[in-house]
C-alpha positions as CSV (number, residue, x, y, z in Angstrom):
1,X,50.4,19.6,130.7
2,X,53.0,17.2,129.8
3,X,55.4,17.8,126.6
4,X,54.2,14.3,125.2
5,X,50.8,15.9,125.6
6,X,51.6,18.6,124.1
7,X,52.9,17.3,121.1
8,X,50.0,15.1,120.7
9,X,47.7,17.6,120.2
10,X,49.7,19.7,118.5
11,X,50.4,17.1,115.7
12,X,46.4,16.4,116.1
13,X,45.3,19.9,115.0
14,X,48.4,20.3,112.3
15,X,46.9,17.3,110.7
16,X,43.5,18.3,111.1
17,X,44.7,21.9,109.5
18,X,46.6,19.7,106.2
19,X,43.5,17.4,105.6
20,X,41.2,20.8,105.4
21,X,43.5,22.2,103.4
22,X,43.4,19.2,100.8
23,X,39.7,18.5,101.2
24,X,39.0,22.2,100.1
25,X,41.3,21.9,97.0
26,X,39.5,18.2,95.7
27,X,35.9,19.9,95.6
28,X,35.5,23.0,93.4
29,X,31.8,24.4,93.5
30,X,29.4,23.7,90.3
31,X,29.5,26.9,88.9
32,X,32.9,26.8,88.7
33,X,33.7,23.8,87.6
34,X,33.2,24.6,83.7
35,X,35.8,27.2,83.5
36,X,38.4,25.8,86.3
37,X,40.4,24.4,83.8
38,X,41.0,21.6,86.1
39,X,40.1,18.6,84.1
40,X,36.3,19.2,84.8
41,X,34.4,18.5,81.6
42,X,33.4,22.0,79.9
43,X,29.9,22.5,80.3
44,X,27.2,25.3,79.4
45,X,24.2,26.4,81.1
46,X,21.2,27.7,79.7
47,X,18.3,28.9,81.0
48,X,14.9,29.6,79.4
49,X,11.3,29.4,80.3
50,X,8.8,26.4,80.7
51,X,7.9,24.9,77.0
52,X,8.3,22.8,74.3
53,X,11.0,24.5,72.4
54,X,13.2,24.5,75.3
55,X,12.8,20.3,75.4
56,X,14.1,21.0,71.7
57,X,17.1,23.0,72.5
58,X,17.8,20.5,75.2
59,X,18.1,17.7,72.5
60,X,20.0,19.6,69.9
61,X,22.3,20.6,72.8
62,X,23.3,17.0,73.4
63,X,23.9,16.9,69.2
64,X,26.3,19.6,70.6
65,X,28.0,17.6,73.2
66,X,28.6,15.0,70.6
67,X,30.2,16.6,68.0
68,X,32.1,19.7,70.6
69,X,32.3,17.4,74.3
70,X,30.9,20.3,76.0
71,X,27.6,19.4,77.5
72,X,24.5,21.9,77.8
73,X,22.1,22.2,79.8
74,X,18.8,23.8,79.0
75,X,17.2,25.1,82.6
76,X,13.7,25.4,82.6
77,X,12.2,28.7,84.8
78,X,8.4,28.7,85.1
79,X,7.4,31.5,83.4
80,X,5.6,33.8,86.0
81,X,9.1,33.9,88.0
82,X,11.3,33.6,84.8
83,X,11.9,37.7,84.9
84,X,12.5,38.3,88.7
85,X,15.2,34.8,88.8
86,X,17.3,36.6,85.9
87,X,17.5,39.8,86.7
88,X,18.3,38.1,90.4
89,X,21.4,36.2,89.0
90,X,22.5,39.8,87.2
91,X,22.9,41.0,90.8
92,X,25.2,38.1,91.6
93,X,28.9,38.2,90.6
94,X,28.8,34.9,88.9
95,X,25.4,34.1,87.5
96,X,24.3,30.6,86.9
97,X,24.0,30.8,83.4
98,X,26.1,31.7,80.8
99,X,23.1,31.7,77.9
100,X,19.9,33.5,78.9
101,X,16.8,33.2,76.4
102,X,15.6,36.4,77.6
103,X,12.1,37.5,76.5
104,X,12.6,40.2,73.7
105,X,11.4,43.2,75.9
106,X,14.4,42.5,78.3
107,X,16.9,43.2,75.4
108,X,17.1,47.1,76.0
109,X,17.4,46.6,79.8
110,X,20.3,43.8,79.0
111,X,22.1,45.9,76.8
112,X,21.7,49.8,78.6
113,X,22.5,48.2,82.0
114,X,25.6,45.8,80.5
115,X,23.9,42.6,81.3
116,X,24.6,40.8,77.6
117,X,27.6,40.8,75.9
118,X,27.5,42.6,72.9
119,X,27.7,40.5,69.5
120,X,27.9,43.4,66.9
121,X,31.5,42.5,66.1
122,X,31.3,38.9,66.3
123,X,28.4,37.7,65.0
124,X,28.5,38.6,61.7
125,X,32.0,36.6,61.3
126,X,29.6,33.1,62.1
127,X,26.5,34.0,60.3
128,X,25.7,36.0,57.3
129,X,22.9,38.3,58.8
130,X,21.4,39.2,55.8
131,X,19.9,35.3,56.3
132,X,18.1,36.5,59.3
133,X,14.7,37.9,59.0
134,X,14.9,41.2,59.3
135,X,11.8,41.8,62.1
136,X,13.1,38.7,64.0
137,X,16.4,40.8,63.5
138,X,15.0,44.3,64.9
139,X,12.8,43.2,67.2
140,X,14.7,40.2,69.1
141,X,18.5,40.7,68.6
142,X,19.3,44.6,68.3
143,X,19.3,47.3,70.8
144,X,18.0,49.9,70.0
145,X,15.5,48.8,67.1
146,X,17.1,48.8,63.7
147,X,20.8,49.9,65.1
148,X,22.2,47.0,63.6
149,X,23.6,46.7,67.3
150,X,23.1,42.6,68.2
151,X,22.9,41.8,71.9
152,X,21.4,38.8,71.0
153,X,21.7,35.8,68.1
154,X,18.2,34.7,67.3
155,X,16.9,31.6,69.0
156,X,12.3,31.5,69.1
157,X,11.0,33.6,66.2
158,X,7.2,33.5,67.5
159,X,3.9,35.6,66.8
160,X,0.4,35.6,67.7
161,X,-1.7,33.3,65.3
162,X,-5.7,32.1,65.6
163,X,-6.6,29.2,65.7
164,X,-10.1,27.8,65.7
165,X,-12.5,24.4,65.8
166,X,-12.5,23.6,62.3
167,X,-14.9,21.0,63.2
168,X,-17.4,23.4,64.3
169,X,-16.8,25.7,61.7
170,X,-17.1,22.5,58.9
171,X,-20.3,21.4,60.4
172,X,-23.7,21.6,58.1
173,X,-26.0,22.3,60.7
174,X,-23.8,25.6,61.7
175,X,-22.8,26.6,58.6
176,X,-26.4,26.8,57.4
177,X,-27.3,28.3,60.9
178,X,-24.9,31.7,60.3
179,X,-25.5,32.3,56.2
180,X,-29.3,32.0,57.5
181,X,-28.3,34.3,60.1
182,X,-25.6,36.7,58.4
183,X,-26.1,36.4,54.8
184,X,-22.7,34.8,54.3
185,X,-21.1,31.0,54.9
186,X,-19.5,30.6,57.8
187,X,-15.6,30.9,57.1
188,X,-12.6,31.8,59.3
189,X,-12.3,35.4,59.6
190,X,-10.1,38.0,58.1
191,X,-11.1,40.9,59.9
192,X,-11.9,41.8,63.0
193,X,-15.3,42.7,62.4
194,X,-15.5,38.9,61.5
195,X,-14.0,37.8,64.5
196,X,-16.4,39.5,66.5
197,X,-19.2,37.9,64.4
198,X,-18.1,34.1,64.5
199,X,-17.5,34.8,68.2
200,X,-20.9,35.8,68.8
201,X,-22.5,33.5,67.0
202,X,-20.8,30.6,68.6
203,X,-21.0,32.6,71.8
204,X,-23.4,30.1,73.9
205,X,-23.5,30.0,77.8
206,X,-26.1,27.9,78.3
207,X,-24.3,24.9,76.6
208,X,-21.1,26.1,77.9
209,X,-19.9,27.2,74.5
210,X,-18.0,30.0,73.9
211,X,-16.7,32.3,70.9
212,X,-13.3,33.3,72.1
213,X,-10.5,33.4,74.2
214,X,-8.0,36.6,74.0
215,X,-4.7,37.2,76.6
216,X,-5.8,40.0,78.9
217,X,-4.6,39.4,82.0
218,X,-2.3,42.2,83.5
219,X,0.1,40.3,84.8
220,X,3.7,40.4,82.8
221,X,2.6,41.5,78.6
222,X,-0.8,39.3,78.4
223,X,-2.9,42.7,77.9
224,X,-0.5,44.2,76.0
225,X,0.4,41.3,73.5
226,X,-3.7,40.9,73.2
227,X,-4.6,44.8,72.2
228,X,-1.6,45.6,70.0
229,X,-3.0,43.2,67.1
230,X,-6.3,45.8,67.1
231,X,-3.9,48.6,68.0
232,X,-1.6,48.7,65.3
233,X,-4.6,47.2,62.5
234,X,-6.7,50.1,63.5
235,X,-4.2,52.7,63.4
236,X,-2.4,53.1,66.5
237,X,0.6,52.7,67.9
238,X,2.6,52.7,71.4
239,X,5.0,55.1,70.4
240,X,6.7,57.1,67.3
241,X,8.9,55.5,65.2
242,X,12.8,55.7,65.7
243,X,12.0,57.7,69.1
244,X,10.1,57.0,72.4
245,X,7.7,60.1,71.9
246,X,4.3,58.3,73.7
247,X,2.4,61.9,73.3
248,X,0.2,61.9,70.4
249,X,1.3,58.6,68.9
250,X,-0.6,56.5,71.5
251,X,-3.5,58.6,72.4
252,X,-5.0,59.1,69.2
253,X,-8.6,57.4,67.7
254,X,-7.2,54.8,66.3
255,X,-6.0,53.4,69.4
256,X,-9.3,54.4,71.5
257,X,-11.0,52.4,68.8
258,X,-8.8,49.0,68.9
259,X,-9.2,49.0,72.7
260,X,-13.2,49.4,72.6
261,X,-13.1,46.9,70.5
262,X,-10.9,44.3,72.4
263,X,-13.4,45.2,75.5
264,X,-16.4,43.8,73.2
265,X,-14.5,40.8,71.9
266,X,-13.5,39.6,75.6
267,X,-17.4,39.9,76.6
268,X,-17.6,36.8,74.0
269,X,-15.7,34.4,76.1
270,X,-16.1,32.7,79.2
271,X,-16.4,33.9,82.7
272,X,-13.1,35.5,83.8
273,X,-12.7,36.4,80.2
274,X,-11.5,40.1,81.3
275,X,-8.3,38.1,82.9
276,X,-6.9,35.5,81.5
277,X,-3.4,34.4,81.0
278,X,-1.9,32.4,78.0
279,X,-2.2,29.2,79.7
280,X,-5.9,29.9,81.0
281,X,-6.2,31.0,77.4
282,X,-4.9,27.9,76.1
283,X,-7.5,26.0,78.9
284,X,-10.2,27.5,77.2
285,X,-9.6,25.9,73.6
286,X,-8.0,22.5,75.1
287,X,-11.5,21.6,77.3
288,X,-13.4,21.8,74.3
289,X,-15.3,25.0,75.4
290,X,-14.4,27.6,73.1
291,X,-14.6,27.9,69.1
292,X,-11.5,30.3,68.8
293,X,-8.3,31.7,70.5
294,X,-5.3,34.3,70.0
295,X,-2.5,33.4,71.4
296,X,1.4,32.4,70.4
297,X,2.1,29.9,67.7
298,X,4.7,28.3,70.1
299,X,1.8,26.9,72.5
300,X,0.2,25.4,68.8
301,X,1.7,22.3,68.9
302,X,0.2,20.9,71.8
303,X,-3.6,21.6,69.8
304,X,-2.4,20.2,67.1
305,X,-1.0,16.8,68.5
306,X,-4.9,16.5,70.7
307,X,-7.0,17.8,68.1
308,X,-5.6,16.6,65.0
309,X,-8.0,17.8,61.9
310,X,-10.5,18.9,64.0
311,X,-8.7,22.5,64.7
312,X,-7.0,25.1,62.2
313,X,-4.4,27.9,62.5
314,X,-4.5,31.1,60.5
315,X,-3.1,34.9,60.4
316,X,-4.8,37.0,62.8
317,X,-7.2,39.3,60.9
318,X,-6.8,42.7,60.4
319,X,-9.0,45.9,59.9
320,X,-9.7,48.0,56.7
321,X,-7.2,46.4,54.5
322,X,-4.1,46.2,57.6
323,X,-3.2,42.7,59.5
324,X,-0.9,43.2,61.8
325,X,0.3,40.2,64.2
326,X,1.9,40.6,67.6
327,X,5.9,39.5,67.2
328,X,7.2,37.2,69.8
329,X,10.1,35.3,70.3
330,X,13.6,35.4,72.3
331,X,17.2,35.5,71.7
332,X,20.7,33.6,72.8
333,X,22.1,36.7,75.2
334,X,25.8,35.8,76.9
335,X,26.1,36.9,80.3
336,X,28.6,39.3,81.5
337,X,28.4,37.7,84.9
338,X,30.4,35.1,83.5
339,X,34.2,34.0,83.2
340,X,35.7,35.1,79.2
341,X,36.5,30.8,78.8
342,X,32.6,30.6,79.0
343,X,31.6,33.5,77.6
344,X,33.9,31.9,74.3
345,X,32.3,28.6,75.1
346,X,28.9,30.4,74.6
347,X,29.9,31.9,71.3
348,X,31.0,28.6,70.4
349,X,27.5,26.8,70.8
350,X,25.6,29.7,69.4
351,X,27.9,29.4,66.3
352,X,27.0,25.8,65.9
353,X,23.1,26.6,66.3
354,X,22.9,29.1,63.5
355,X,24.1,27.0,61.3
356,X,21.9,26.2,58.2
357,X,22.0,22.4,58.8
358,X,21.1,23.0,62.5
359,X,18.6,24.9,61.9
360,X,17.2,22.6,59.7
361,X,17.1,20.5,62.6
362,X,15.6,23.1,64.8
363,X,12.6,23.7,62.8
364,X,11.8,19.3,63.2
365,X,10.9,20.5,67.0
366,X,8.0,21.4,68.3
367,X,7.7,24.8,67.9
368,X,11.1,25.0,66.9
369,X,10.8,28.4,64.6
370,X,13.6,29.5,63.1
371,X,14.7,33.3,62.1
372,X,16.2,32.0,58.8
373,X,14.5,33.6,56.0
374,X,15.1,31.4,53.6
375,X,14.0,28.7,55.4
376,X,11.0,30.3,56.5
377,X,10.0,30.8,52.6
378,X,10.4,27.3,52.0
379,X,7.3,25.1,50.9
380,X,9.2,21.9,53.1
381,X,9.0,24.2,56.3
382,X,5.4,25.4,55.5
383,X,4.2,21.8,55.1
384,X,6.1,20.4,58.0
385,X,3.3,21.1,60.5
386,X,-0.8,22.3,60.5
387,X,0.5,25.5,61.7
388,X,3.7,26.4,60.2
389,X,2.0,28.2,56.9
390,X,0.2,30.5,59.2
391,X,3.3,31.1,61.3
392,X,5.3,32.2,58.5
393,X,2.8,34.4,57.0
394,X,2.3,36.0,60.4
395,X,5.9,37.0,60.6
396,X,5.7,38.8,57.9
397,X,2.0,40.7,58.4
């Protein structure tokens, strides 16, 4: 080979070498670009399931981005793979997002396995805790129950509510139909002996009308969140309090009786009553089909906004004196998986969405419930919606 040759291609691959070199520096990857420090706008990512409230956060977020300039980005997950893509992104180094809604049953495994930063130290200096409601408090922020331990800022304070076809239940021909039948008018029920007794009465096959739809399918808590409204009503409960002792807590009568009593009540719904999901649950009110349903208020608004006056919302009802609602919801968890520039970033937004005036804002969403106390008491937050009395008198049953 000749030395001009030579040359030539060496000065060909040097070049080559010095332009890869430069090309790698110029294009940092996404999930690094937030906390690179170089020039990159700041940016936060959250991720929480598929709903309404999270097209809330979304919008509050870029409130956020106004007032701050960090942007925030609210990730919808469908909820069937919501679980398995966190816990994925915990096995990462760097997960994708630095907030994580995580469902509140996750807050034990976040915490024991040092998945969520802990906010014990640090929250109180942004919020005075004694203005969050104390089972939002317990039951979606600390780890364990009542350790006044926060791996979590509240976010969705949720429960399970009724609601029912106040159109059916206002109409003369059935109301005279059931006090004919029962010796009583036809009202929405407080107990669940009640329950069972609308249900059947409205419980129709033939003209595809049924009494009611419950959660029961097995799949992720639908069973659960379904029996432990009877459970707790008639006496039972999962475990003892303040300990995980299963052993005489759970298997007692009180709890045999709940669950024979959910078996009866899903027999008053339609075919594939014995399975169905919140959504199929939430298929059975919307198609016109079925004259009551349990399930979370957070799915309410949609009913509301198609139905208008024709449906109502109430407490679920209770047994012998005791109402008792399934507690839902989820929390603002920081991820350890990220850098400590997001992780103060993080703090930063949550900070801003606990305050009074934002959550004044939050509560204007669909579904938006707030853990503030005070605002929860409030005759303006009651009256804001068809639903929110109900939701608020849930949280506390």
């Amino acid at each position: 080979m000749k030395p001009v040759q030579r040359l030539s291609i060496l000065f060909t691959l040097l070049l080559a070498l010095v332009l890869g070199a430069a090309c790698g520096k110029s294009a940092p990857d996404a999930s690094s670009a937030a906390s690179s420090g170089g020039g990159a706008k700041p940016k936060l990512v959250v991720w929480w399931f598929q709903w309404d409230p999270a097209t809330g956060l979304q919008e509050l977020g870029r409130e956020f981005e106004k007032e701050t300039g960090i942007e925030v980005v609210v990730e919808q997950i469908p909820l069937a793979s919501y679980q398995e893509k966190v816990f994925l992104e915990f096995g990462a180094s760097r997960s994708r997002f630095d907030i994580v809604i995580g469902d509140s049953q996750w807050i034990g495994r976040g915490a024991t396995k040092g998945l969520y930063v802990e906010l014990t130290d640090w929250l109180p200096t942004v919020v005075d805790l004694a203005t969050i409601h104390p089972r939002a408090a317990k039951y979606l922020c600390e780890y364990p129950e009542g350790s006044n331990r926060w791996y979590a800022a509240p976010c969705e304070t949720d429960a399970v509510g009724l609601a029912y076809r106040r159109d059916w239940f206002e109409d003369p021909a059935e109301q005279q139909a059931f006090e004919a039948k029962h010796g009583r008018k036809l009202a929405v029920p407080t107990t669940w002996e009640e329950f069972a007794e609308v249900a059947a009465f409205f419980q129709r096959p033939e003209q595809k009308r049924y009494g009611c739809a419950l959660s029961s399918d097995r799949a992720y808590d639908g069973l659960t969140m379904g029996v432990q409204n009877l459970l707790w009503a008639f006496g039972g409960r999962w475990h003892a309090e303040g300990s995980n002792k299963v052993v005489g807590e759970l298997d007692t009568s009180g709890s045999v009786a709940a669950i024979e009593f959910y078996k009866k009540l899903v027999k008053l719904g339609p075919n594939g009553a014995e399975r169905l999901d919140y959504g199929q649950v939430l298929e059975q009110f919307t198609n016109g089909s079925t004259a009551m349903i349990c399930n979370y208020f957070a799915f309410f608004p949609g009913l509301a906004a198609k139905f208008g006056d024709k449906v109502g919302f109430a407490v679920v009802p209770g047994h012998n004196g005791k109402r008792v609602a399934s507690l839902g919801g989820q929390g603002l968890s920081i991820s350890t998986r990220i850098p400590k520039e997001q992780q103060e970033l993080a703090k930063k937004f949550i900070a801003w969405f606990l305050q009074r005036k934002v959550q004044e804002q939050w509560i204007t969403k669909p579904a938006g419930f707030t853990a503030n106390a005070d605002i929860l008491r409030s005759e303006a937050f009651r009256k804001a919606s068809p639903y929110n009395a109900a939701f608020a008198d849930s949280v506390d049953a």
